[in-house]
N, C-alpha and C positions, 0 to 999 in steps of 0.2 A: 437606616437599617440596611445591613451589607444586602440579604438576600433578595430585596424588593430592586437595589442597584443592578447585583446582578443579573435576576429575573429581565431588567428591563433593558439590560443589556443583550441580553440572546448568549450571555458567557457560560451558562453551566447546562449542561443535559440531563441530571440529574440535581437534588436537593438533597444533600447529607444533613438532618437535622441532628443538633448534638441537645439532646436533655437537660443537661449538665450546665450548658454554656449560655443558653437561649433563658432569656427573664419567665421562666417559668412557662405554666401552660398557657397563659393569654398571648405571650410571641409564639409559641407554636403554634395556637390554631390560624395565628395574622399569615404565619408562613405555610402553611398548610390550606389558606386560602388564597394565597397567592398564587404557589406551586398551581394549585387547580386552574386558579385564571390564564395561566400560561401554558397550562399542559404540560408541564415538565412533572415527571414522576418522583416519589421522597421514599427516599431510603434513611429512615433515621438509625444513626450510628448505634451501635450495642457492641461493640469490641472491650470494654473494663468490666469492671467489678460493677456488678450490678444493674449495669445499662440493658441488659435483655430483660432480665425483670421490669425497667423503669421505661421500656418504649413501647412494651404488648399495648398498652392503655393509649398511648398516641398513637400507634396505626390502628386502633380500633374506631379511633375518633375519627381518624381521614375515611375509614371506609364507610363505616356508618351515617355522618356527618356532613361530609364533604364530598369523595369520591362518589362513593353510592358504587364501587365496584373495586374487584382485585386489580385488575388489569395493569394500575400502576401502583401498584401498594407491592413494595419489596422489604422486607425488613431483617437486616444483619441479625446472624446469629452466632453467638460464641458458646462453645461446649464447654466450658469451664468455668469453677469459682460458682457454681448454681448451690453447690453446698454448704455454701456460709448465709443463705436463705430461707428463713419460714419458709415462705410460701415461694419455691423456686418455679422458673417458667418450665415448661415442656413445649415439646414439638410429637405433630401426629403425624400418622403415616404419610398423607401428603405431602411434608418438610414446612406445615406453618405451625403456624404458634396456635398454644390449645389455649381458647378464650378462658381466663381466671373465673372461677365459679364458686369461690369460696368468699362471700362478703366481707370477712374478717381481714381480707386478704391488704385491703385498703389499695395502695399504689406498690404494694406487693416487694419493697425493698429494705423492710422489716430483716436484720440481721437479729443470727444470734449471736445473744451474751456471749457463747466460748468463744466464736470467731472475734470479736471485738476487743474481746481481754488479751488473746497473741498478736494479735496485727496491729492493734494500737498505736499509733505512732505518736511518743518514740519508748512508754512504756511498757506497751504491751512485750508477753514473753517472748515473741520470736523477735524482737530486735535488742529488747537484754540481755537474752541470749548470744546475739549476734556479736552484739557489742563486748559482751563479754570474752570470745572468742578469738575479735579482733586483739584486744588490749593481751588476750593470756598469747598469743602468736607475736607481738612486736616485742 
């Protein structure tokens, strides 16, 4: 496990957890007990499509769970792409994230249908359109 190396290394000051990349949530909460064992704080990444929605629920876990405080609970936020989302995240006046309150919400990264039918890759409309565009221009 890279992060338990690095941890044991003294190599990182921070824990960039990536969602996406980590075997689901049993390596995140491994690394998120880790992180705590060593005192290094976790910023889990949210800069794409849907990763602010997909990481509310893991720093919910580090603070509830593990930390038991903000103090090192930092979590990226990107302002865009929140609207191809049911259930999009928000931020409150403070600049965190407003805990999900809607049960339906699941892990909250529930797209919609019309986003899904343009983006598709590679039939969706906005790249057959794209493509189409390409070919009528060469």
């Amino acid at each position: 496990m890279v992060f338990k190396q690095l941890l044991q290394a003294e190599a990182i000051d921070v824990v960039q957890i990536d969602s996406c990349r980590l075997a689901g949530v049993s390596e995140v909460l491994a690394v998120l007990l880790m992180a705590a064992k060593f005192g290094v704080p976790v910023c889990p990444h949210a800069g794409g499509v849907g990763l602010c929605e997909y990481v509310i629920h893991l720093s919910l876990i580090d603070y509830i769970a593990v930390s038991g405080t903000m103090e090192r609970n930092v979590l990226e936020f990107v302002d865009h792409l929140h609207e191809h989302f049911i259930y999009p995240c928000s931020i409150n006046a403070q600049g965190r994230y407003n805990v999900p309150a809607n049960p339906e919400e699941g892990y909250s990264i529930q797209m919609h249908d019309s986003s899904i039918a343009e983006y598709e890759w590679p039939n969706g409309s906005y790249w057959v359109k794209s493509n189409a565009e390409k070919a009528k221009a060469s």
